[in-house]
N, C-alpha and C positions, 0 to 999 in steps of 0.2 A: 467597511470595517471587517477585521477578518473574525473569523469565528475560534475563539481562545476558548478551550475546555478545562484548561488546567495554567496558571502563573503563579510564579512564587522567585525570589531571585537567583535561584539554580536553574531552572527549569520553565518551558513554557511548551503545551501540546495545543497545538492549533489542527484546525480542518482542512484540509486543501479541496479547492470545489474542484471538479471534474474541468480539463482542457485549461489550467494554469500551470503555470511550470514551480517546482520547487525551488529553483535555482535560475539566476538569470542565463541565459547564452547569447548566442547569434542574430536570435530574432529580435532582441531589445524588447520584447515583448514584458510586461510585469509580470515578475515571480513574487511568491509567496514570500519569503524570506526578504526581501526589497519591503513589503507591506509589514510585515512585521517589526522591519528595524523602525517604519515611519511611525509606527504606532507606540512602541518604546520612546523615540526620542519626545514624542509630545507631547505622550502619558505623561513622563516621569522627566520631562522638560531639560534633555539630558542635550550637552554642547558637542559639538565636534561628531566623531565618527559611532554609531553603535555599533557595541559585539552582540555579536550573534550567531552561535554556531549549529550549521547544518548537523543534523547526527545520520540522516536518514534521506531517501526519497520516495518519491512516488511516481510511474510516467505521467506524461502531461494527460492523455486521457483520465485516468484513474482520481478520484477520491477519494480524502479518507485522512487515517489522523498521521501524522507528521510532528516527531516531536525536535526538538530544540533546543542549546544550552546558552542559558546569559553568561557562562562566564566561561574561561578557557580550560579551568579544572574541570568543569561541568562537564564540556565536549569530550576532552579526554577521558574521562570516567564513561559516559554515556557508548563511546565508542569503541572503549574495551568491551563493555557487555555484547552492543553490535558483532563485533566479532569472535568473541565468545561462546555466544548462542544463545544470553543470559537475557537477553532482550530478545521477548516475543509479538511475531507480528501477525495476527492473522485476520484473515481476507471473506469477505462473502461474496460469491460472483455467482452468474446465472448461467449453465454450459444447454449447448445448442445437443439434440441429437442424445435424450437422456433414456429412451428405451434398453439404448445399449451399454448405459455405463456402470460401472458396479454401483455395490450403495456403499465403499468405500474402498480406500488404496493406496499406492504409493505410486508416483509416476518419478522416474530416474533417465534422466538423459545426458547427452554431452550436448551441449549450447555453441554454436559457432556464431559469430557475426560475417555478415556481409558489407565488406566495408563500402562495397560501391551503394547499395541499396540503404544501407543502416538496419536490414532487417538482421533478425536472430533464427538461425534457423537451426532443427539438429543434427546430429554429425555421430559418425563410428566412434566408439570409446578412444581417447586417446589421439584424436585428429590433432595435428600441430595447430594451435591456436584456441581451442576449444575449451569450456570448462563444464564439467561436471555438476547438474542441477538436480534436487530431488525435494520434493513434496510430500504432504501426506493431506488425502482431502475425506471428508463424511460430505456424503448428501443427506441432507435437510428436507428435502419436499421434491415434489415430481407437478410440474404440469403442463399439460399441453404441451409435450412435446423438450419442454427443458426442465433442468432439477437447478436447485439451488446449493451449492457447495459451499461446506466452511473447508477454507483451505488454510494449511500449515506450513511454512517453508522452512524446508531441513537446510537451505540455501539460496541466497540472495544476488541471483542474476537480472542483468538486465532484461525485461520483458519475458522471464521466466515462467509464470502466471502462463498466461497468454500463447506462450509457444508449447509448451508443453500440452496446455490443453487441447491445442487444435492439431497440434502431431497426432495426437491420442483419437481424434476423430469427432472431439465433442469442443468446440471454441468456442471462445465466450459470446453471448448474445451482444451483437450491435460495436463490434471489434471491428474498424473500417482497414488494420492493419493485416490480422491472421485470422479475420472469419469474412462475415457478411455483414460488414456495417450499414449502417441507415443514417441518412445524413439529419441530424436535429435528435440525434439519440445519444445517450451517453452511456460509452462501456459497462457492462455488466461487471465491474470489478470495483470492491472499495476495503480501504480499510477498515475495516469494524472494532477492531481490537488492539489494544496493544499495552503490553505489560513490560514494566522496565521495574528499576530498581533507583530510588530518589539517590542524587548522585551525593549528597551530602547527609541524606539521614538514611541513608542504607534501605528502609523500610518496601517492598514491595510494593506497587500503585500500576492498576489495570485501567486503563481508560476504554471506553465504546463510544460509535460516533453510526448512527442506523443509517445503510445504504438510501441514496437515494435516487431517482431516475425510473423512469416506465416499465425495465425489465424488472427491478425488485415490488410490483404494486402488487402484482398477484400472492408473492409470499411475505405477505406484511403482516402477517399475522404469526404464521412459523422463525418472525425475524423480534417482532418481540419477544417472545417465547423464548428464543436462545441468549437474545441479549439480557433478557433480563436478569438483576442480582449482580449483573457479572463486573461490573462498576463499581469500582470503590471510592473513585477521586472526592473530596468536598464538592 
């Protein structure tokens, strides 16, 4: 059963657990959005094909909220704010190597992919292929060695998060892609937040959804603290 935070018939925020895919590919493997339509069509005992549009994603390591449109106006509204900037998504992750990092910032890079590898790696302003990523993060907490960041994204590239931090010198705890993963660990990256605008009643609506996994146990306490209040949903 997946974990819905928020449905209504414009709209639907669900959870994506950590190492499922948003969207199906290659691997046939089940994505989120395949469970979701199953859980629509049985709920509400609906025939033939369900809509359901993707607005958003998350990588497959990552957790966190992931929202939705039931209907095609929905998507389309939903995806103007996406590209806008009117829809905010922000992130709590845990960075390796926190002696050295400010207690806040802006990290701006150019993002190149590797088409043979599929990595992201960064690149000279202006590299043919490349695009332009920038962030804004506060640390939260310090311990032993890692701090806990609310990160901001000024822009939504692929595995952005993640390369950006570990160019920087600090990558995420338990990143088996661009840090030092541990195998039975899961990414120190999640959704926590995310504020949109109800695609039919206009009104502003923040959701939170509290990291979970072994890197965030130590700041569970500085994780309620930030999240709390900040939830508006029913």
């Amino acid at each position: 059963m997946p974990e819905i935070i928020y449905e209504d018939n414009h709209l639907l925020v669900a959870v994506k657990p950590p190492n499922q895919l948003t969207q199906g590919d290659a691997t046939g493997d089940e994505a989120l959005l395949d469970e979701l339509k199953g859980y629509i069509k049985v709920k509400y005992n609906k025939p033939g094909e369900v809509y359901l549009g993707l607005v958003h994603r998350l990588d497959r390591p990552v957790g966190g909220l992931v929202a939705f449109a039931r209907t095609s106006k929905s998507a389309s509204r939903l995806s103007e704010q996406l590209r806008s900037h009117a829809m905010h998504r922000d992130y709590l992750a845990v960075v390796e190597n926190a002696d050295t990092l400010a207690d806040e910032g802006t990290l701006q890079d150019w993002l190149l992919k590797d088409d043979a590898s599929g990595n992201i790696r960064t690149a000279r302003a202006g590299t043919p292929g490349s695009q332009e990523a920038k962030l804004h993060f506060t640390v939260l907490d310090r311990k032993a060695g890692t701090a806990l960041v609310h990160v901001v994204l000024e822009t939504g590239r692929k595995h952005q998060i993640r390369v950006q931090f570990a160019s920087s010198g600090h990558p995420l705890r338990y990143d088996m892609r661009y840090g030092q993963g541990e195998r039975g660990q899961n990414i120190a990256l999640w959704g926590a937040m995310l504020t949109l605008a109800h695609p039919t009643q206009k009104h502003s609506m923040t959701f939170i959804s509290h990291p979970r996994g072994e890197a965030y146990k130590p700041y569970a306490e500085t994780i309620d603290r930030f999240l709390s209040g900040k939830g508006d949903q029913p």
